[in-house]
C-alpha positions in Angstrom: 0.0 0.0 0.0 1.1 3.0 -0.9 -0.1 6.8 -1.2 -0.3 8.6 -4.3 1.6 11.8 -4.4 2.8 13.9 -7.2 5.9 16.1 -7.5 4.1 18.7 -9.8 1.3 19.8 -7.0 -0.4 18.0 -4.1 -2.8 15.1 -4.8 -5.8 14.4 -3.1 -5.8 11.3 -0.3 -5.5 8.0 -3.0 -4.0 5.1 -1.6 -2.8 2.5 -4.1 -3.2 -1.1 -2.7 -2.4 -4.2 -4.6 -5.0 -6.9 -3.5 -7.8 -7.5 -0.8 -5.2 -7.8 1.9 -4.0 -4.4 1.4 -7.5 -3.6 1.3 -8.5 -4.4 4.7 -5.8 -2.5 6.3 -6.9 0.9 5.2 -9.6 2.9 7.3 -12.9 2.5 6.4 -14.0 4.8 3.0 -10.5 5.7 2.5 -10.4 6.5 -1.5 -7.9 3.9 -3.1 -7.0 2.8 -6.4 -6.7 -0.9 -7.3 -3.5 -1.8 -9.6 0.1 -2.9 -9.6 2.6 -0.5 -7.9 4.8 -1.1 -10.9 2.2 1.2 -12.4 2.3 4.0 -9.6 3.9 7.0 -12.0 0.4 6.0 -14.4 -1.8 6.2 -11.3 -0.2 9.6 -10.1 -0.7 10.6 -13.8 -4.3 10.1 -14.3 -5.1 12.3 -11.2 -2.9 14.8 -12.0 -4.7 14.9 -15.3 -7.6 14.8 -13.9 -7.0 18.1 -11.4 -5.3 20.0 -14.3 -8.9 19.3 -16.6 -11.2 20.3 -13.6 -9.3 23.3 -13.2 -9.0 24.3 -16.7 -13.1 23.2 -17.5 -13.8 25.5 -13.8 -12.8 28.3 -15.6 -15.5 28.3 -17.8 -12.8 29.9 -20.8 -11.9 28.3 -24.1 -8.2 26.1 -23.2 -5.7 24.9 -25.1 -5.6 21.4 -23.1 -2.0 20.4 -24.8 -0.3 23.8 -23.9 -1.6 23.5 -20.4 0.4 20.1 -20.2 3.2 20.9 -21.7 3.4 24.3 -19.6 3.2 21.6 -16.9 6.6 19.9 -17.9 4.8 17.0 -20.0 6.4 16.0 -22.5 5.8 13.6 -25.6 2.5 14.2 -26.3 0.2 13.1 -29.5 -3.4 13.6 -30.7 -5.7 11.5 -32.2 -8.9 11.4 -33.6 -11.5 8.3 -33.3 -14.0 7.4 -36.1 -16.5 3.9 -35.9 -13.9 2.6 -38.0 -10.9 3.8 -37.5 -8.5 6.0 -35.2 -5.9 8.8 -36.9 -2.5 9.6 -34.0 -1.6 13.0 -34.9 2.4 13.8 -34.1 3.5 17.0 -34.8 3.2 17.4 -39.2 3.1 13.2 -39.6 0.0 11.5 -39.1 -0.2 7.5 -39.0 -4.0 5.6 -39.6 -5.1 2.9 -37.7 -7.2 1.1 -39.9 -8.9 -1.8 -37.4 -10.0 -4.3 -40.6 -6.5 -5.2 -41.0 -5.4 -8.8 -39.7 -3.0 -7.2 -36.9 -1.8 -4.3 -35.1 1.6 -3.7 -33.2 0.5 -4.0 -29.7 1.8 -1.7 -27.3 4.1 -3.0 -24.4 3.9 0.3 -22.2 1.2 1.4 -20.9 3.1 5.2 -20.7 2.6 5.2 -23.7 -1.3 5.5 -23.5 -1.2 8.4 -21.5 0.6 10.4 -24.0 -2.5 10.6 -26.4 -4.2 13.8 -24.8 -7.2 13.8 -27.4 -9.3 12.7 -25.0 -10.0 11.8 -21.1 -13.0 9.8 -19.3 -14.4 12.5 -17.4 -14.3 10.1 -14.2 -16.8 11.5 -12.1 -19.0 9.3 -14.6 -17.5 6.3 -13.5 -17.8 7.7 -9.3 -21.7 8.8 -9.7 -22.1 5.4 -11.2 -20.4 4.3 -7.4 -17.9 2.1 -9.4 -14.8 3.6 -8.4 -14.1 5.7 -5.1 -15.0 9.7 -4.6 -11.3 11.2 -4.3 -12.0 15.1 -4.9 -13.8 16.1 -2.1 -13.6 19.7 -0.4 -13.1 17.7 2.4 -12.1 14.2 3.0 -14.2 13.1 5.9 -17.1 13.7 2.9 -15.0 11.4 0.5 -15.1 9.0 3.1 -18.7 9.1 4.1 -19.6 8.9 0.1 -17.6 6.1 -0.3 -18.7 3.9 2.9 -22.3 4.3 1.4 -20.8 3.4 -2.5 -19.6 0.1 -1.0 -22.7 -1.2 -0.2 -24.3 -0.4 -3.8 -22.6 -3.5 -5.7 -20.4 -4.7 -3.5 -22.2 -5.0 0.3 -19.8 -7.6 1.5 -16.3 -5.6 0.4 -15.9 -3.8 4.2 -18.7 -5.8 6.4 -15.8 -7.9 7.7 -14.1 -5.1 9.2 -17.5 -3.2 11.0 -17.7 -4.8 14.8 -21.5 -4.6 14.3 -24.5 -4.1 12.4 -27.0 -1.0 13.0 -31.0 -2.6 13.4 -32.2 -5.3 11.7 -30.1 -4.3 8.2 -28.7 -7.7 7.0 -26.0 -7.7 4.1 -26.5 -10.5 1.6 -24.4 -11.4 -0.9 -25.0 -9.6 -4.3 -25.4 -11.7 -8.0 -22.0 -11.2 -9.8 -21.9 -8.0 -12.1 -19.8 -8.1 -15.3 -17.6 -5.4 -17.4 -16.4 -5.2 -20.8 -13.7 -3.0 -21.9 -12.8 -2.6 -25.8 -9.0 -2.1 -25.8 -9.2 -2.1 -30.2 -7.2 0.0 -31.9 -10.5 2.1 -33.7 -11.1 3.1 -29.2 -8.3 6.6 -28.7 -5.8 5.3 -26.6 -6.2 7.9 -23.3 -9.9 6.2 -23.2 -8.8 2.5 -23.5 -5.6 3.6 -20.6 -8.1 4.9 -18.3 -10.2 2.2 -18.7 -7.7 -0.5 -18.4 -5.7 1.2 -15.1 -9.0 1.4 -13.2 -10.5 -2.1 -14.2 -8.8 -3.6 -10.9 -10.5 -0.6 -9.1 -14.1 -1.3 -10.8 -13.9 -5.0 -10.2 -13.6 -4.5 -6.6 -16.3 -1.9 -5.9 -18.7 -3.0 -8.6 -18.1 -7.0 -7.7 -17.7 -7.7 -11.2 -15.7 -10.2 -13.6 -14.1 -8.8 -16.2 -13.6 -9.1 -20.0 -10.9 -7.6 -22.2 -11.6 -7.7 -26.2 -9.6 -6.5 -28.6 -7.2 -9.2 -31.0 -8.4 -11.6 -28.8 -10.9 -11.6 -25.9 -10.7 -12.8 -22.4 -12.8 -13.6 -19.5 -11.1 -13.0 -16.1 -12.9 -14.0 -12.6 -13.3 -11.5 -10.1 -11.1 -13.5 -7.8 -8.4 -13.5 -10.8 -8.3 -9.8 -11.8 -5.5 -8.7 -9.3 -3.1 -10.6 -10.9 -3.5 -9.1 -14.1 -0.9 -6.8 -15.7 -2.1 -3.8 -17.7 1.2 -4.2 -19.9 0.9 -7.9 -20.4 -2.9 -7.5 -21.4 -1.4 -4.9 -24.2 1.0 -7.2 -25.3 -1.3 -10.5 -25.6 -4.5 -9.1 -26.3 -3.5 -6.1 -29.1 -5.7 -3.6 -30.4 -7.4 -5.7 -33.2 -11.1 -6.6 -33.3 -11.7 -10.9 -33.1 -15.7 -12.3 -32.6 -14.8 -15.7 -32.2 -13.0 -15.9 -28.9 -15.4 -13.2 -27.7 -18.8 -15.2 -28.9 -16.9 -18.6 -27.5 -17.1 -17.1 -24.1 -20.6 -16.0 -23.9 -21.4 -19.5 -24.9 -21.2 -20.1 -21.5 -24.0 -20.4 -19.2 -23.4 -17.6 -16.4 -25.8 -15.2 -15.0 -24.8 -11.4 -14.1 -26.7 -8.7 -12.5 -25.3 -5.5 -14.4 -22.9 -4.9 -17.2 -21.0 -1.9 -18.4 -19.2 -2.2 -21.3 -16.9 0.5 -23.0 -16.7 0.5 -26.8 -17.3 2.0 -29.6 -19.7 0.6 -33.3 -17.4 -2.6 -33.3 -19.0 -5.7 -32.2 -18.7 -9.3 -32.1 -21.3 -9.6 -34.8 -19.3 -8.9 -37.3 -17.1 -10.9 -39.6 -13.6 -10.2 -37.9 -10.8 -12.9 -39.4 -12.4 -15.7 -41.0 -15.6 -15.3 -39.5 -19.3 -15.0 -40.6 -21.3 -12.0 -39.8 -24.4 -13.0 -37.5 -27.4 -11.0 -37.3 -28.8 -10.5 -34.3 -31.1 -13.1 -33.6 -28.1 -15.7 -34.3 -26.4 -13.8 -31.2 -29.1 -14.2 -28.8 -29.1 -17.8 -29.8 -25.1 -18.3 -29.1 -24.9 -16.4 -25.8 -26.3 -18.2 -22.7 -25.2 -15.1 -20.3 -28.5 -13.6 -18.7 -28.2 -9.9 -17.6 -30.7 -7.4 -16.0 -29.3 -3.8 -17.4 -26.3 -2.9 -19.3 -24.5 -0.1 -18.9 -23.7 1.6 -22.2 -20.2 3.8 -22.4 -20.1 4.2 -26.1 -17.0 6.5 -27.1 -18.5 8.6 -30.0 -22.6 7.9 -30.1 -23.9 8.0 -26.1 -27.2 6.9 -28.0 -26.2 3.8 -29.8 -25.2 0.4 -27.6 -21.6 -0.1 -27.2 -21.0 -2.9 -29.9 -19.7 -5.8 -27.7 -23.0 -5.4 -25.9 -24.6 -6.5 -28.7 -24.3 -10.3 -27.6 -26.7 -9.9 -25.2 -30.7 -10.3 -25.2 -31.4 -7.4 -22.5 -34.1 -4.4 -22.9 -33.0 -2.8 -19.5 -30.4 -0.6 -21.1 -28.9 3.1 -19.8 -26.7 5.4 -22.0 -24.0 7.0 -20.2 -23.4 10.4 -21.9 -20.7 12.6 -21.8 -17.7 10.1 -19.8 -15.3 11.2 -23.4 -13.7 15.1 -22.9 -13.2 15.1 -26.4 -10.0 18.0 -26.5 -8.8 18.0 -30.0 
């Protein structure tokens, strides 16, 4: 376990803890951050980010995010733009297209190098109203910590009952149906979004009590008890930023049963013909996938009307769009 703290300007009160254990030696409601500590410079990143956007959006003035930055000492930064089919990374004069219907892209082994792309940031307080992650920016923290006490009983009502001596009344915690998120780590989703996404997943899985599956050259399901052991560079390097179906319509074959699922993506989805395979329409997806889900989540990158495409699997009618969670600051 260790605190997050920046040597550009003071940080709110973040702990990062590696696993559970860690977990249940910090105070009650204390904000944290799930991930690997080889990762701590990322984590310190994304909240500095994050304080430097508030600030700048507070303002209520037209800002030039990438001059902010760099008049912050960072360095190596790049733009992109996203389309449903593609994503353009703009460097200085040279631009290089990502075009996703090619057979394979160069993964990336470094996840620094996500969090150069300054195009665009999840605004996170998306992700905290949703009581996924933990409240950080509070005016003061006793109120982080109260918010956050009540956020853990949302999804997740058994992730700090161990450590309370007693229960208030007659309220008894039962154990809550498993949850489920999907992250789209292609290479058509801007790489800030699909950074973000990927450094908190270990964070979401905890609070929201949720397995978790990454799709992008290939796709994988992960059990909630599996997740800490994940390593954000590692997924880059095995799972690339290619679209594939069949790995992705393999796994839904199976017969599970989740409670909610967000799912972050773009107009790609496993019904298409990615590699060798047949398009399906969608009533030959309802018949392949045996998961049953209550409501889905919908972060879509670029349409907050239109289903996130790998969410297109599932048989559900108990949908809600999550709008504006992409600053877009090109």
């Amino acid at each position: 376990m260790e605190l997050l703290q920046s040597k550009k300007f003071s940080l709110p009160i973040v702990y990062l803890i590696e696993d559970d254990k860690e977990l249940a030696t910090i105070p009650l409601g204390v904000p944290f951050i799930k991930g690997s500590k080889k990762d701590y410079n990322s984590y310190v990143k994304l909240l500095e980010f994050e304080i430097l956007l508030k600030s700048a959006i507070a303002t209520g003035l037209p800002f030039d995010w990438q001059k902010i930055l760099e008049s912050n000492g960072y360095k190596g930064l790049y733009k992109s733009q996203a389309y449903s089919e593609e994503c353009i990374y703009i460097n200085d004069d040279s631009k290089i297209k990502v075009d996703t219907t090619i057979e394979a892209v160069n993964p990336s082994v470094d996840v620094q190098e996500f969090i150069a792309d300054i195009s665009y940031q999840v605004d996170l307080d998306c992700l905290k109203n949703l009581k996924v992650i933990p409240t950080w920016f509070s005016s003061k923290i006793e109120d982080a910590i109260k918010s956050n006490i009540l956020s853990s009983i949302t999804w997740n009502p058994s992730l700090y009952n161990k450590k309370l001596d007693n229960t208030s009344g007659s309220i008894t915690l039962s154990t809550p149906d498993r949850n489920l998120i999907i992250i789209d780590i292609s290479a058509s989703i801007p790489k800030s979004i699909a950074k973000a996404c990927l450094l908190l997943s270990k964070t979401m899985v905890t609070q929201f009590f949720a397995d978790l599956i990454i799709t992008g050259a290939r796709s994988g399901l992960f059990d909630y008890t599996e997740v800490d052991a994940l390593d954000v560079d590692q997924v880059y390097q095995d799972y690339g930023q290619n679209n594939e179906c069949k790995d992705f319509r393999a796994i839904v074959s199976q017969h599970r049963n989740y409670d909610n699922v967000i799912v972050f993506g773009d107009y790609h989805t496993p019904l298409d013909f990615w590699g060798n395979e047949k398009r399906i329409s969608f009533k030959q997806a309802y018949d392949i996938c045996n998961f049953k889900v209550n409501k889905i989540y919908s972060f879509h990158t670029t349409n907050h009307n239109r289903l996130a495409g790998y969410a297109e699997m599932f048989e559900c009618s108990n949908i809600e769009h999550i709008s504006n969670w992409v600053k877009d600051l090109n």
